[in-house]
Backbone as CSV, one residue per row, in Angstrom:
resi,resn,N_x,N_y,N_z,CA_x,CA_y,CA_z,C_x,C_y,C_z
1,UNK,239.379,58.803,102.082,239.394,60.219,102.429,238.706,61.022,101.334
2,UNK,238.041,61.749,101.993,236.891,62.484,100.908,237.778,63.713,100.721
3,UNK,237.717,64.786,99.382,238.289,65.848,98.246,236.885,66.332,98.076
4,UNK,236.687,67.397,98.566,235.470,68.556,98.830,236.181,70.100,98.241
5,UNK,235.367,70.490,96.828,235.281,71.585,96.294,234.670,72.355,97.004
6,UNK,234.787,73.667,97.349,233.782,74.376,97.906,233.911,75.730,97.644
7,UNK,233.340,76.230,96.929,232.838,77.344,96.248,231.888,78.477,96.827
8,UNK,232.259,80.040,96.868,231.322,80.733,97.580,230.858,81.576,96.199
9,UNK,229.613,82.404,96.299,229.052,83.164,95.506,228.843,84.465,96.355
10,UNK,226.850,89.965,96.459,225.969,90.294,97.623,224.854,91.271,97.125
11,UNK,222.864,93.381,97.753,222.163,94.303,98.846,221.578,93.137,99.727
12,UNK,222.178,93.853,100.944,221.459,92.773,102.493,220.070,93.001,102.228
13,UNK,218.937,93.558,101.754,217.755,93.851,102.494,216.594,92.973,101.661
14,UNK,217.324,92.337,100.309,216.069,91.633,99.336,216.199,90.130,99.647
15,UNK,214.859,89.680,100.007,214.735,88.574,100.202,215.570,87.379,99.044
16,UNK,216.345,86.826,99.502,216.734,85.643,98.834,217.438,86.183,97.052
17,UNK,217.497,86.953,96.872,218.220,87.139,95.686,218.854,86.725,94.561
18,UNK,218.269,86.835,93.598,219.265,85.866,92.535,220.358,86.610,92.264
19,UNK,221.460,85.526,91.542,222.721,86.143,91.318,222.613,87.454,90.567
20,UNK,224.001,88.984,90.569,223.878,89.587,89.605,224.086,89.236,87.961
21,UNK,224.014,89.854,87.565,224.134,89.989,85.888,225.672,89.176,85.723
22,UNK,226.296,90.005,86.372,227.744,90.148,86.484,227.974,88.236,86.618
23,UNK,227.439,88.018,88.465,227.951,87.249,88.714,227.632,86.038,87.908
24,UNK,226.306,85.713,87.341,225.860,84.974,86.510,226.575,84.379,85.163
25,UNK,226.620,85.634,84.425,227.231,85.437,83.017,228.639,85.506,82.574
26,UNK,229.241,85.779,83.789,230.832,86.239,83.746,231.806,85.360,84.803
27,UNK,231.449,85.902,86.029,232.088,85.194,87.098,231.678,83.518,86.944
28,UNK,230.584,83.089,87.248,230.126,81.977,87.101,230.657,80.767,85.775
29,UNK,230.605,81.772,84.446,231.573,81.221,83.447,232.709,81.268,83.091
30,UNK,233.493,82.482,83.980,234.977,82.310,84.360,235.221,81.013,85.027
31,UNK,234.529,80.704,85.866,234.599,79.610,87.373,234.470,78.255,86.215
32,UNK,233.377,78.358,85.328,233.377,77.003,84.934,233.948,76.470,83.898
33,UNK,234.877,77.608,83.165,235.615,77.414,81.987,236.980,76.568,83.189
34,UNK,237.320,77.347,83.949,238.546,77.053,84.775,238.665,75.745,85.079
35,UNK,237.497,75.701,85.968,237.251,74.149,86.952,237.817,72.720,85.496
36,UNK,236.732,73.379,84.669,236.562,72.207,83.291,237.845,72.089,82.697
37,UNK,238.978,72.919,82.366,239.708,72.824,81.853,241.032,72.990,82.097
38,UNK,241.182,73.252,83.368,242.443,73.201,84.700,242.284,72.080,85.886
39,UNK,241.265,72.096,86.204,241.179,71.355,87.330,240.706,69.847,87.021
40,UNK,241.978,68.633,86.700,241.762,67.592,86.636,240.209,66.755,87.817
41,UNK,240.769,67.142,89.147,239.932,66.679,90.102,238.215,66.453,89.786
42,UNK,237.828,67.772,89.103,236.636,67.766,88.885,236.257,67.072,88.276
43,UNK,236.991,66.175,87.387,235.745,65.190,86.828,235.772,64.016,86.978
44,UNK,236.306,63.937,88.540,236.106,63.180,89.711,235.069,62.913,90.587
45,UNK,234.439,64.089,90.488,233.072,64.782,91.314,231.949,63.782,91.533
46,UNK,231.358,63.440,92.502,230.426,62.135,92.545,229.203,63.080,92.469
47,UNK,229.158,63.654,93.309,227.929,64.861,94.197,228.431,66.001,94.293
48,UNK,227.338,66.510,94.084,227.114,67.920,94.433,225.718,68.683,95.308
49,UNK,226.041,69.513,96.687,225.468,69.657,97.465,225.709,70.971,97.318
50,UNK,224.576,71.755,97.910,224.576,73.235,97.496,223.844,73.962,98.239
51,UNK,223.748,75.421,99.242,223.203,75.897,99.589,221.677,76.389,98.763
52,UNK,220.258,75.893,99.434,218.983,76.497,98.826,218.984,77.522,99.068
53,UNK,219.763,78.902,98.376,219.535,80.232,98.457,219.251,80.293,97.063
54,UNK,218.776,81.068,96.024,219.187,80.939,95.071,220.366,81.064,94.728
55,UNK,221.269,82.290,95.490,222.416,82.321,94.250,223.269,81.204,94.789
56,UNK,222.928,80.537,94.914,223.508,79.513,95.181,223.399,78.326,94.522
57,UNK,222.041,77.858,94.187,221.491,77.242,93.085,221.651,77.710,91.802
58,UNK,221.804,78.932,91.547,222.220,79.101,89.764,224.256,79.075,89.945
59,UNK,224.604,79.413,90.957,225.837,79.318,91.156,226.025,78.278,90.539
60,UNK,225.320,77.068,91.088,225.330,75.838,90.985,225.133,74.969,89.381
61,UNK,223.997,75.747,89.089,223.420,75.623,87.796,224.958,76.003,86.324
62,UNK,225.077,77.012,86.888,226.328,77.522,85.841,227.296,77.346,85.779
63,UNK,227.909,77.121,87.111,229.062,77.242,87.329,229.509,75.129,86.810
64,UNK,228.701,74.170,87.131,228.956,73.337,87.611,227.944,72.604,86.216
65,UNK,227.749,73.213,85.158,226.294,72.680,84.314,227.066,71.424,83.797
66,UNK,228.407,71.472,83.540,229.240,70.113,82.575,228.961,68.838,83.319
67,UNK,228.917,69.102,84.914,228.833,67.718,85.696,227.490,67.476,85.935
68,UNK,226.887,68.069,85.888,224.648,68.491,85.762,224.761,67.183,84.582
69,UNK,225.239,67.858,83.467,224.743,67.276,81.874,225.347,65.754,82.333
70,UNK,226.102,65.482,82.902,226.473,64.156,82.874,226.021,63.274,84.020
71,UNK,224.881,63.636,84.269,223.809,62.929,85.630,224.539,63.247,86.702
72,UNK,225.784,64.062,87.314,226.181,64.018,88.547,224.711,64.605,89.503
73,UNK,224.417,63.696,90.321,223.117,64.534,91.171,223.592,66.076,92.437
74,UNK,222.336,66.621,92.374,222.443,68.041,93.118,221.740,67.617,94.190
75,UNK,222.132,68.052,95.866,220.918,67.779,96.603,221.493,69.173,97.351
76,UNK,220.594,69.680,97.069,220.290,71.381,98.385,220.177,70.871,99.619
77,UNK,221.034,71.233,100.622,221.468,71.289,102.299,221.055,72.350,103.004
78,UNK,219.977,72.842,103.539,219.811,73.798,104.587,220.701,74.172,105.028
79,UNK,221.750,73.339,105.659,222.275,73.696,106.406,223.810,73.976,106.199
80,UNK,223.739,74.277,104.782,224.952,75.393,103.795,224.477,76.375,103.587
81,UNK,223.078,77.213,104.299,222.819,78.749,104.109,223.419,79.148,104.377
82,UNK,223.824,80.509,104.351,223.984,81.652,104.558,224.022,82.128,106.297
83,UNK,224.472,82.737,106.994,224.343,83.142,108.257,223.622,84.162,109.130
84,UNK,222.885,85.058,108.603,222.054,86.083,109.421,220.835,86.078,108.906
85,UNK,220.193,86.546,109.586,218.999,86.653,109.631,218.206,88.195,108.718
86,UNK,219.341,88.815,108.002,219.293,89.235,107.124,218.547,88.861,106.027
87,UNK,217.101,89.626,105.702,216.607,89.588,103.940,217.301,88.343,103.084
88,UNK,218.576,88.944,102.789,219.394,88.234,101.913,219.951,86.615,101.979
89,UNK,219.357,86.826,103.213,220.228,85.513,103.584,218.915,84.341,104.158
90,UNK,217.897,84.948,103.903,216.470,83.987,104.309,215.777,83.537,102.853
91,UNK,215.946,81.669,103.151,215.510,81.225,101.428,214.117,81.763,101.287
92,UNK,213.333,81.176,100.015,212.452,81.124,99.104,211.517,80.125,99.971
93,UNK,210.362,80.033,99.439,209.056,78.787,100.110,209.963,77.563,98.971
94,UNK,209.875,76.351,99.667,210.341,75.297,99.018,209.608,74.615,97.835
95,UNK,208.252,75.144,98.034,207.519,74.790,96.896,207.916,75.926,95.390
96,UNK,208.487,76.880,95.989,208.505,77.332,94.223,209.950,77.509,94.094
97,UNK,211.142,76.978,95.232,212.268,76.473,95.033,212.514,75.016,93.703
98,UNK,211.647,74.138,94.531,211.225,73.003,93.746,210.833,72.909,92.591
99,UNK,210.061,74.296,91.925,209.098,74.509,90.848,210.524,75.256,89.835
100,UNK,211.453,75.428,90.092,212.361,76.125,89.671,213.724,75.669,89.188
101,UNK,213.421,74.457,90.020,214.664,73.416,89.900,214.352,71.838,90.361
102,UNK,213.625,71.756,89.316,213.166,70.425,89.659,214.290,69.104,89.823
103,UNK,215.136,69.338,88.505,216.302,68.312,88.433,217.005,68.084,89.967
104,UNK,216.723,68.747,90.704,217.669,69.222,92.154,216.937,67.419,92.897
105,UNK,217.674,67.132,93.844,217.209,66.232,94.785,216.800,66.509,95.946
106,UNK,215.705,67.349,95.755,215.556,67.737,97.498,214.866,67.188,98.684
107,UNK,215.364,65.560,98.350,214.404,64.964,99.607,215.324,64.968,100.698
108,UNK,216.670,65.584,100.678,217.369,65.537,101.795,217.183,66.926,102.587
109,UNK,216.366,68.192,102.210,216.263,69.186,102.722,215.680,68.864,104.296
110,UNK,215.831,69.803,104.930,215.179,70.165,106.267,213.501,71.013,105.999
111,UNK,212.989,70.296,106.114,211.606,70.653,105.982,211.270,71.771,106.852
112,UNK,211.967,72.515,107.723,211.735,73.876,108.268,212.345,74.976,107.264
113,UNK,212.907,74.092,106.782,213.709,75.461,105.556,212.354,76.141,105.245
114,UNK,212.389,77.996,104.762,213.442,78.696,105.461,213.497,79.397,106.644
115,UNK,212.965,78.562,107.035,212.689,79.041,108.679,214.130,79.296,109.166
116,UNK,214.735,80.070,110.182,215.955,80.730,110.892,215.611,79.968,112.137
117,UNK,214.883,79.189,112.886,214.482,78.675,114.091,215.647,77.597,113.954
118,UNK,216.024,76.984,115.056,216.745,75.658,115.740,218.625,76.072,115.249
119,UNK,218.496,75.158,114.551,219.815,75.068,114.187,220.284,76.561,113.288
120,UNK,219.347,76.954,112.859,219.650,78.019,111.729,219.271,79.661,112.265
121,UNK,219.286,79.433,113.479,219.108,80.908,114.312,220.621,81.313,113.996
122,UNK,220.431,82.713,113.792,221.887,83.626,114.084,222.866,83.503,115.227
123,UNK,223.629,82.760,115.881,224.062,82.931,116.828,225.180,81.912,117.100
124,UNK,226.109,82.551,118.179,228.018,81.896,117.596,227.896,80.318,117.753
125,UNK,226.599,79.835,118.762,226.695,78.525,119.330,225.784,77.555,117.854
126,UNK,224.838,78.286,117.535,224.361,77.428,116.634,224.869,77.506,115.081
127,UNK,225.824,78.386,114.761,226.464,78.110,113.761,227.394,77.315,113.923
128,UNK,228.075,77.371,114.856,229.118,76.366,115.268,228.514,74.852,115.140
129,UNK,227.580,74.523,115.925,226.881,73.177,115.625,226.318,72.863,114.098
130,UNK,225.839,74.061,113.698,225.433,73.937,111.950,226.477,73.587,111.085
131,UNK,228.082,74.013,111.150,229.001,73.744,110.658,229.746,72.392,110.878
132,UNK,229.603,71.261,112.066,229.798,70.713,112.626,228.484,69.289,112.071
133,UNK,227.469,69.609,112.312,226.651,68.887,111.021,226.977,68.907,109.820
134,UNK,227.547,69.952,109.052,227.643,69.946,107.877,228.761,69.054,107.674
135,UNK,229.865,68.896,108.058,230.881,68.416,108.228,230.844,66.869,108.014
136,UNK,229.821,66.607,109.258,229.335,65.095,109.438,228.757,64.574,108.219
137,UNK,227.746,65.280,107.894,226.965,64.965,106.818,227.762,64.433,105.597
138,UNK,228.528,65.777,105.045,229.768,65.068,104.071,230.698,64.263,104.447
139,UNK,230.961,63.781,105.621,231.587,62.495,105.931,231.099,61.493,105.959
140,UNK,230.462,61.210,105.899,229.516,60.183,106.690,229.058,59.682,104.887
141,UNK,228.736,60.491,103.672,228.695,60.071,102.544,229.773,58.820,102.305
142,UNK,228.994,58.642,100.823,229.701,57.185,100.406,231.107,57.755,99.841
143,UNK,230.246,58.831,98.506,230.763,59.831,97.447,232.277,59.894,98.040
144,UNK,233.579,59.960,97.236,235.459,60.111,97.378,235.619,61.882,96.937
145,UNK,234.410,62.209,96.242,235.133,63.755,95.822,233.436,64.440,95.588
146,UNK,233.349,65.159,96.444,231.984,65.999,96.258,232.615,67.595,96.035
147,UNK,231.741,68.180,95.182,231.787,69.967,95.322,230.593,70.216,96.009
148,UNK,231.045,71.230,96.634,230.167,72.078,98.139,230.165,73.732,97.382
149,UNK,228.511,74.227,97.277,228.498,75.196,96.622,227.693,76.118,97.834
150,UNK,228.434,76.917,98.347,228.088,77.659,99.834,228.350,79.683,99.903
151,UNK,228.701,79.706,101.131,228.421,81.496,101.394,229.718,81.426,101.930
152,UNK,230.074,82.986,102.022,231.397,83.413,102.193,231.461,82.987,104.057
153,UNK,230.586,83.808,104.642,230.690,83.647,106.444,230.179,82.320,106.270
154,UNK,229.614,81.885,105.993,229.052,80.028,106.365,230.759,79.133,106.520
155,UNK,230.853,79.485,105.268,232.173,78.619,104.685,233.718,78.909,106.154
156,UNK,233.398,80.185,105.874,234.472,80.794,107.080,234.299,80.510,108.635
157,UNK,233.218,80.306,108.790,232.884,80.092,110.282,232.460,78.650,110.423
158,UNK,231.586,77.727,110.160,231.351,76.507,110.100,232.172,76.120,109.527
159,UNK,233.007,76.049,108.572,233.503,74.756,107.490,234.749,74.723,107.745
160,UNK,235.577,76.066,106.990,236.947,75.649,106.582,238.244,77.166,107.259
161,UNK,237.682,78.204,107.764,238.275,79.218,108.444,238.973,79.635,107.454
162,UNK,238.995,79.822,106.502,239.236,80.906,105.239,238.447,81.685,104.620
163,UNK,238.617,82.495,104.090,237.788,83.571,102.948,237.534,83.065,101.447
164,UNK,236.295,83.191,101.105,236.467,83.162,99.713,235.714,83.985,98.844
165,UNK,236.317,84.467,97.681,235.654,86.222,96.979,234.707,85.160,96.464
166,UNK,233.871,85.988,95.937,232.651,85.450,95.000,232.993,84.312,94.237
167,UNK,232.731,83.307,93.532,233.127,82.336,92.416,234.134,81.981,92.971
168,UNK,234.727,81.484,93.924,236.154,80.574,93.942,235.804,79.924,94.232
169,UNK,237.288,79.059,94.463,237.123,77.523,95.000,238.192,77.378,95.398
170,UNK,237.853,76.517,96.482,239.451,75.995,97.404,239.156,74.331,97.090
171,UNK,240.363,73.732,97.706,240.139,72.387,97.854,240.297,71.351,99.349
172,UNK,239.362,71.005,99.790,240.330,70.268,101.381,239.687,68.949,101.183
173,UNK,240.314,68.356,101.913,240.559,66.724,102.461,239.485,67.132,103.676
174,UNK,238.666,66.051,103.664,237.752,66.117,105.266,239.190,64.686,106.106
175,UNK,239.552,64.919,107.674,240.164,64.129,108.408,239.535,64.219,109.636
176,UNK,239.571,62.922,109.926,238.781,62.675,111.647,239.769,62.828,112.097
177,UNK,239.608,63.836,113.528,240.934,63.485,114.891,240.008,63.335,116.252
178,UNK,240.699,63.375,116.750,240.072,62.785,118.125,238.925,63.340,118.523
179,UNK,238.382,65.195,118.043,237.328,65.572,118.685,236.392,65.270,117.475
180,UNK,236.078,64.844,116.231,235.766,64.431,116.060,234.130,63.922,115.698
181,UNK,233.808,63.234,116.992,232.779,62.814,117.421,231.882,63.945,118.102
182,UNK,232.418,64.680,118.105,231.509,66.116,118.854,231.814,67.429,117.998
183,UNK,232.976,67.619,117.715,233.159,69.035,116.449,232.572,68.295,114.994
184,UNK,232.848,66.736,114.764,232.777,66.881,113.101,234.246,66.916,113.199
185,UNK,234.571,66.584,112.009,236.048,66.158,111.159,236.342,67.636,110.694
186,UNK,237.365,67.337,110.822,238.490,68.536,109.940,238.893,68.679,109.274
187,UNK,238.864,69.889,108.615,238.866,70.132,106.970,240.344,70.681,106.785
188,UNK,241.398,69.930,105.972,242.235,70.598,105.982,242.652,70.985,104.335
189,UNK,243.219,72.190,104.260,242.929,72.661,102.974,244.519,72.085,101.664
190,UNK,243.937,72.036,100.407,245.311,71.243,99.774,245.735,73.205,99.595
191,UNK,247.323,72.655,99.418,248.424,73.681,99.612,248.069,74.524,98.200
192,UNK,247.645,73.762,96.938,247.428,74.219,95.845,246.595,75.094,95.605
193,UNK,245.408,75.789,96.334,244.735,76.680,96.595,244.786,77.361,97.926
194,UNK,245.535,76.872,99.054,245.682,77.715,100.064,246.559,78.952,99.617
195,UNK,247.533,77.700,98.972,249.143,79.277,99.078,248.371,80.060,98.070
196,UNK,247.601,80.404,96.986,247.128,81.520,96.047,245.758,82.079,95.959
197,UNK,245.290,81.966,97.349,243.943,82.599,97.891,242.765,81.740,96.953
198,UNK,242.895,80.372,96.885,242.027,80.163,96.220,242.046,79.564,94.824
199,UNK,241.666,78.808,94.347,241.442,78.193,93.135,241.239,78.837,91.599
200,UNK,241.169,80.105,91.693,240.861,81.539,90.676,241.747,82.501,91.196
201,UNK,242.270,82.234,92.495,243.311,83.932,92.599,242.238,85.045,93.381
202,UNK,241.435,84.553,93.815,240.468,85.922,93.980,240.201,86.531,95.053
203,UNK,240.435,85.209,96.207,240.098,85.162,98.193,241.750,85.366,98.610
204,UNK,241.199,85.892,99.690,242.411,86.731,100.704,242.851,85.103,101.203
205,UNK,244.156,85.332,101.056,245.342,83.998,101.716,245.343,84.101,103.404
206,UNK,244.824,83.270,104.053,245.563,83.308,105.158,244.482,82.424,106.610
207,UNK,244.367,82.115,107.695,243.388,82.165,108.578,242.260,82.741,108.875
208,UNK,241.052,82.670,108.861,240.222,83.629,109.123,238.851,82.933,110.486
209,UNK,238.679,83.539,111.072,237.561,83.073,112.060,236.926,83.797,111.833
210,UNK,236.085,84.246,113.352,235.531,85.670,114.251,235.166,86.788,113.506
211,UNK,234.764,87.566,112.745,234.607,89.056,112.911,234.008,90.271,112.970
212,UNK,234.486,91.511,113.201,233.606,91.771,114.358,231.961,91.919,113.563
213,UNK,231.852,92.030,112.622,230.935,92.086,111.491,229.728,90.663,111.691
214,UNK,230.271,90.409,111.975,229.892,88.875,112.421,228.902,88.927,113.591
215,UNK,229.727,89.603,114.469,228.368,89.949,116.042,228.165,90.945,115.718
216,UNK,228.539,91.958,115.049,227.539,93.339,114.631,226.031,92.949,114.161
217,UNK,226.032,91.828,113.064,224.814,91.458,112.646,224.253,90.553,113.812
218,UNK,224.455,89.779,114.395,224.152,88.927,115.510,222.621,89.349,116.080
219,UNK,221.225,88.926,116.472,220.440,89.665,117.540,221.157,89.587,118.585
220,UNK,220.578,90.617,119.477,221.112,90.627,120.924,222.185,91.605,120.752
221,UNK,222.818,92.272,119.712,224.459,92.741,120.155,223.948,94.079,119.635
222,UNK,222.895,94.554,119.097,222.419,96.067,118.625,222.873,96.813,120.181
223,UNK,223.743,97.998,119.444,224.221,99.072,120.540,225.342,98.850,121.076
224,UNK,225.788,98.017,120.809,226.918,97.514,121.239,228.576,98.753,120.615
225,UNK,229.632,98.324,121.468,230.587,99.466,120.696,231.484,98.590,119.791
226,UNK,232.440,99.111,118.875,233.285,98.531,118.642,233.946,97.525,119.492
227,UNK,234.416,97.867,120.438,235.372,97.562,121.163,234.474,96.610,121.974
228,UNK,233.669,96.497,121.725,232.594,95.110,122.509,232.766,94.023,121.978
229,UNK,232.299,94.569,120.298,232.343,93.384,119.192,233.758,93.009,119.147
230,UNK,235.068,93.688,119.238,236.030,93.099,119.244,236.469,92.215,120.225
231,UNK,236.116,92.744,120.968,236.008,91.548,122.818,235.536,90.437,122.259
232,UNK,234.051,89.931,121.747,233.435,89.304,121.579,234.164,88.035,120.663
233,UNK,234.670,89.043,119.347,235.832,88.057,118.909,236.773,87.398,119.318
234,UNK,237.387,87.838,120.073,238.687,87.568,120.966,238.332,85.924,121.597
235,UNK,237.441,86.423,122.330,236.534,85.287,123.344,235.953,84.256,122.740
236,UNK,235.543,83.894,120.842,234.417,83.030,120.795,235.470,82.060,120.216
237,UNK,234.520,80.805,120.582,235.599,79.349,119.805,235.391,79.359,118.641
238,UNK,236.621,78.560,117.852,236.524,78.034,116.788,235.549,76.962,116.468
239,UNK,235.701,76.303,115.132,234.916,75.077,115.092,236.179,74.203,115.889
């Protein structure tokens, strides 16, 4: 049974963004003083897989540099971006991704990256399947304990149906049940970061899916009322 770290790291309108000041030199070394010196598990860590956004990659870079220095390998996943089609949330050309972070392993990327086409269009059905790959993907590894370095709605809607503030970390167990073979395995979260929002104290405790923020950004739902987007929630599946 695989032990998956997973860590989230916002202006919507600039392409691909590096982390702030803030989140870089503070949050990021709050996160990695913690992990290193509270959290036995981590230096357990086989792999590490990480959304190609940048702040996701220096997330990665800083937050995680102790298991870097000790050859743990990085491989960037497309398909741990970010969710809209938002500026912010559309990567870099892979060639000066690559030029930037060479140490990274990126022969496992999706060579449409950052294209938003197929799997990575905005929309409730193909995030659902994007989360559902992702799932597989880290199952289907050899690796007993990987950290997953991802986005707040990615994480919440594909992965694990919780919140997480900037720099945290939760912890779950991936488990196969019967659906399985068509959702992807299920992530269930250890009690030690559920019951205290998180691995730092920082993410809201509790269930989270749907919201309405969620189909507000969506194409197709411009003009829409409140009370549409809340319908909309009501109605869409889980993973």
């Amino acid at each position: 049974m695989q032990k998956l770290y997973i860590m989230s790291r916002i202006n919507y309108t600039v392409k691909d963004p590096p982390l702030t000041r803030k989140g870089l030199e503070i949050e990021c070394h709050d996160l990695s003083q913690h992990l290193e010196k509270h959290v036995p598990l981590i230096q357990q860590v086989e792999l590490i897989v990480t959304s190609p956004l940048k702040r996701t990659l220096q997330t990665t870079e800083a937050a995680l540099d102790f298991l870097i220095k000790r050859g743990i390998p990085v491989i960037p996943l497309a398909e741990l971006q970010e969710t809209t089609e938002n500026p912010i949330d559309i990567g870099s050309p892979l060639a000066e991704l690559k030029q930037a972070w060479p140490h990274y392993d990126w022969s496992k990327i999706d060579p449409i990256f950052p294209s938003k086409e197929g799997i990575y269009k905005f929309s409730q059905d193909t995030l659902l399947q994007r989360g559902a790959m992702a799932r597989k993907w880290l199952a289907n590894r050899h690796e007993k304990v990987i950290a997953v370095v991802s986005h707040a709605s990615f994480l919440r809607i594909g992965l694990g149906n919780c919140k997480f503030a900037n720099a945290d970390f939760r912890i779950f167990e991936l488990e196969e049940t019967g659906d399985s073979a068509m959702k992807g395995p299920t992530m269930v979260e250890w009690e030690s970061t559920k019951a205290m929002g998180g691995g730092m104290g920082r993410s809201v405790v509790g269930f989270y899916g749907w919201e309405v923020h969620d189909f507000g950004y969506m194409p197709g739902n411009e003009g829409k009322t409140r009370e549409g987007l809340e319908k909309m929630v009501l109605e869409a599946p889980l993973r």
